[in-house]
C-alpha positions as MATLAB code, in Angstrom:
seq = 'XXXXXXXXXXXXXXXXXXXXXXXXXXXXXXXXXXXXXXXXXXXXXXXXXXXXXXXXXXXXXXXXXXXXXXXXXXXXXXXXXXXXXXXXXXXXXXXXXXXXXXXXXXXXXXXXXXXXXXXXXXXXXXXXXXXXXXXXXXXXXXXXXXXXXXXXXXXXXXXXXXXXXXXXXXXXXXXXXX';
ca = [
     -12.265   -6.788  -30.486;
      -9.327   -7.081  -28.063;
     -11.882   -6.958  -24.640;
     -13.973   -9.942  -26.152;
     -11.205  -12.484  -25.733;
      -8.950  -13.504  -22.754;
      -6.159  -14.563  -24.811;
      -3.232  -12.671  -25.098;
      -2.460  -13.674  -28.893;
      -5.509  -12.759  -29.753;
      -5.818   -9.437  -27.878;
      -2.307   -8.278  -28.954;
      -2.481   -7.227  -32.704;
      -5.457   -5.372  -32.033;
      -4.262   -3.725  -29.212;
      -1.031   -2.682  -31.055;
      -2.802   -1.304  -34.143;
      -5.578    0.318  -32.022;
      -3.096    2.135  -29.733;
      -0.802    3.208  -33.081;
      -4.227    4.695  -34.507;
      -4.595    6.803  -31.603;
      -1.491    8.070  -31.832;
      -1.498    9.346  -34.587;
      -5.156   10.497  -34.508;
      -4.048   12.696  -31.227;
      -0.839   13.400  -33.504;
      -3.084   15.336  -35.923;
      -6.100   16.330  -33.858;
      -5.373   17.310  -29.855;
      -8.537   18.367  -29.399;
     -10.456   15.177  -30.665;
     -11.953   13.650  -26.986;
     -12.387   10.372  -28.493;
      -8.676   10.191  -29.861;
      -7.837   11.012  -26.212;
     -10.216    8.106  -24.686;
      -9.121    5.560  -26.679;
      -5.366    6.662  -26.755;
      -5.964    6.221  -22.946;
      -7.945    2.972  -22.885;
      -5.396    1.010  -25.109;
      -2.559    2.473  -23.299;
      -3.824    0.927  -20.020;
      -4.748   -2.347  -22.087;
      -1.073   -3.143  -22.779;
       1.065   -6.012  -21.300;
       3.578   -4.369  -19.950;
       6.083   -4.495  -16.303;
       5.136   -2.873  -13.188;
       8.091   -0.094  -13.992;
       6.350    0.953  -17.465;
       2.476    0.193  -15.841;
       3.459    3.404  -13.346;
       5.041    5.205  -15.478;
       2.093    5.123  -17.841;
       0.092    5.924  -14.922;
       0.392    8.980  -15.354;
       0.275    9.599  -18.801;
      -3.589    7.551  -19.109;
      -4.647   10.044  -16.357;
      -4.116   12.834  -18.573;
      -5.363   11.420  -21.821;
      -8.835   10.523  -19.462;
      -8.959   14.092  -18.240;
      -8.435   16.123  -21.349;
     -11.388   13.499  -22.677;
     -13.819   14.617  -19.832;
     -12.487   18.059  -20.299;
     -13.292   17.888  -24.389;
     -16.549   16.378  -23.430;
     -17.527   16.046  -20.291;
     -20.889   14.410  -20.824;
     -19.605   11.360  -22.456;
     -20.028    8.010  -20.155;
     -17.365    5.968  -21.747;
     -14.542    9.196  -20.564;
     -16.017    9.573  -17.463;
     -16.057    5.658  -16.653;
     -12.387    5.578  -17.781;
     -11.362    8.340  -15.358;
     -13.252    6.196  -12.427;
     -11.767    3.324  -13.960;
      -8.184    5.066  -13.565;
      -8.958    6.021   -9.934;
      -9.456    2.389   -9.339;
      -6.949    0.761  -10.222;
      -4.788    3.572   -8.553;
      -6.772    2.923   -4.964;
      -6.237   -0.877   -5.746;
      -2.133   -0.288   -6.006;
      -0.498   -1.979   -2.939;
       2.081   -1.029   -0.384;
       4.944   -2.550   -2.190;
       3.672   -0.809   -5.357;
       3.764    2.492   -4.119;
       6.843    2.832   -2.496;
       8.433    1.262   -5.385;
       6.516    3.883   -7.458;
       7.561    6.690   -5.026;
      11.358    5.227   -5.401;
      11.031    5.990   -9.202;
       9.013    8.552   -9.736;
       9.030   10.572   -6.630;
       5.373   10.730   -6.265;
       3.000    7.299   -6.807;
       0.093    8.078   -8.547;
      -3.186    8.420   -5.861;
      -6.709    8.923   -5.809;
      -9.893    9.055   -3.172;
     -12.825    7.174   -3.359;
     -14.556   10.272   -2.967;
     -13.058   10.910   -6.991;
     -13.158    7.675   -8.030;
     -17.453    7.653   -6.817;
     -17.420   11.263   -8.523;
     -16.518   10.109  -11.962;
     -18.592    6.682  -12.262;
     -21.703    8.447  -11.019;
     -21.114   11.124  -13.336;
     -20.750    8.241  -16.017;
     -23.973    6.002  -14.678;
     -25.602    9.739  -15.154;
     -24.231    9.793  -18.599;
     -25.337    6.145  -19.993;
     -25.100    3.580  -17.456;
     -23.360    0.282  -18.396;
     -23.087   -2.885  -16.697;
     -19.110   -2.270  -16.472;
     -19.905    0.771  -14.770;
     -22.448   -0.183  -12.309;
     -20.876   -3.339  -11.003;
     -17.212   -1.144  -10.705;
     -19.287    1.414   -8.644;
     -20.512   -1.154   -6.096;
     -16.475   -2.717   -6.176;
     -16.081    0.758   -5.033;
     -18.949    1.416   -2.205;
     -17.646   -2.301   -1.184;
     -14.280   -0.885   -0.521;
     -15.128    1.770    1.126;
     -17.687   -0.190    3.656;
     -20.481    0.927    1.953;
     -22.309   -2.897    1.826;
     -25.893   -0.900    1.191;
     -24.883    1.077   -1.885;
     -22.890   -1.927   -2.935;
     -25.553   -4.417   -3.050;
     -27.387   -1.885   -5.156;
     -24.984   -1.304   -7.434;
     -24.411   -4.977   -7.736;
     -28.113   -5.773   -8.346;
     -28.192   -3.047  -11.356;
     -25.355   -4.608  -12.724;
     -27.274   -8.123  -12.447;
     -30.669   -6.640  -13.679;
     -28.950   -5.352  -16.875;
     -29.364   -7.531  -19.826;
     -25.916   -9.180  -21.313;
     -24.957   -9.895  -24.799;
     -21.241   -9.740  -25.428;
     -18.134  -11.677  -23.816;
     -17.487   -8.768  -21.443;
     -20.830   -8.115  -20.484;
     -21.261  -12.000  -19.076;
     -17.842  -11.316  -17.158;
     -18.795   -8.477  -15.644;
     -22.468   -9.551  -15.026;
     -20.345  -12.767  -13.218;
     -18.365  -10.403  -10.945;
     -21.316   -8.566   -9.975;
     -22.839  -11.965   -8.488;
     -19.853  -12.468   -6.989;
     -19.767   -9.231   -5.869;
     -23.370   -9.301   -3.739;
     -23.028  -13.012   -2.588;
     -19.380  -11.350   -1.047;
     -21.048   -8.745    1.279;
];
């Protein structure tokens, strides 16, 4: 309910009681994949300083990789890894060095990971998320040919939610950039 809406007042309570649901449901069940994908997905959903984003950083990554490790066939896991490699390659200079100032090592990632883990997920049960992330990610790597046809997927895929028509908008915006 949070991811339909843009406004913070409205995504907060949900994202509050979601991420104290998780909690608890890793609390009582560590071995529960889904408890660790969503513990990870509303962790990196909160509003929160640079300071506490990195230091969370870390702590998503391994709620994302126990997920794929509990069940490594499930798309939503698998996109959120790619989706935590991401962000990580999109981290600036200023970023890192403040994250290497605190924590001694910034968090990093490859392309070469980040492509491993949203393939694996398009594999899975493509989504229009997924597809239109995996051409951001050919695009940053020069890759304008796998781009545009990751773009195009995205675009071909039919919408119905919020989210969807966001992400089906960043995917035009996506191919008319290359």
């Amino acid at each position: 309910m949070a991811e339909e809406s843009t406004d913070s007042d409205v995504r907060r309570p949900h994202l509050l009681q979601g991420l104290e649901l998780c909690q608890q449901s890793v609390k009582e069940d560590g071995n529960n994949f889904a408890s660790h994908k969503w513990l990870g997905i509303l962790l990196s959903a909160q509003d929160v300083g640079n300071k506490e984003k990195i230091a969370n950083a870390y702590t998503i990554k391994e709620h994302f990789l126990k997920a794929v490790e509990l069940n490594p066939k499930d798309a939503t896991s698998l996109h959120c890894m790619g989706n935590w490699c991401y962000s990580v390659l999109k981290i600036g200079w200023l970023e890192r060095k403040a994250a290497a100032m605190l924590f001694g090592e910034p968090p990093s990632s490859t392309t070469e990971e980040c492509l491993k883990y949203l393939l694996a997920s398009a594999e899975a049960g493509d989504t229009i998320h997924n597809a239109t992330m995996i051409g951001d990610v050919y695009k940053m790597d020069g890759n304008k040919a796998e781009a545009r046809k990751w773009y195009q997927k995205a675009i071909d895929m039919p919408t119905s939610s919020e989210l969807q028509k966001r992400n089906h908008d960043k995917a035009v915006k996506g191919l008319k950039s290359l």
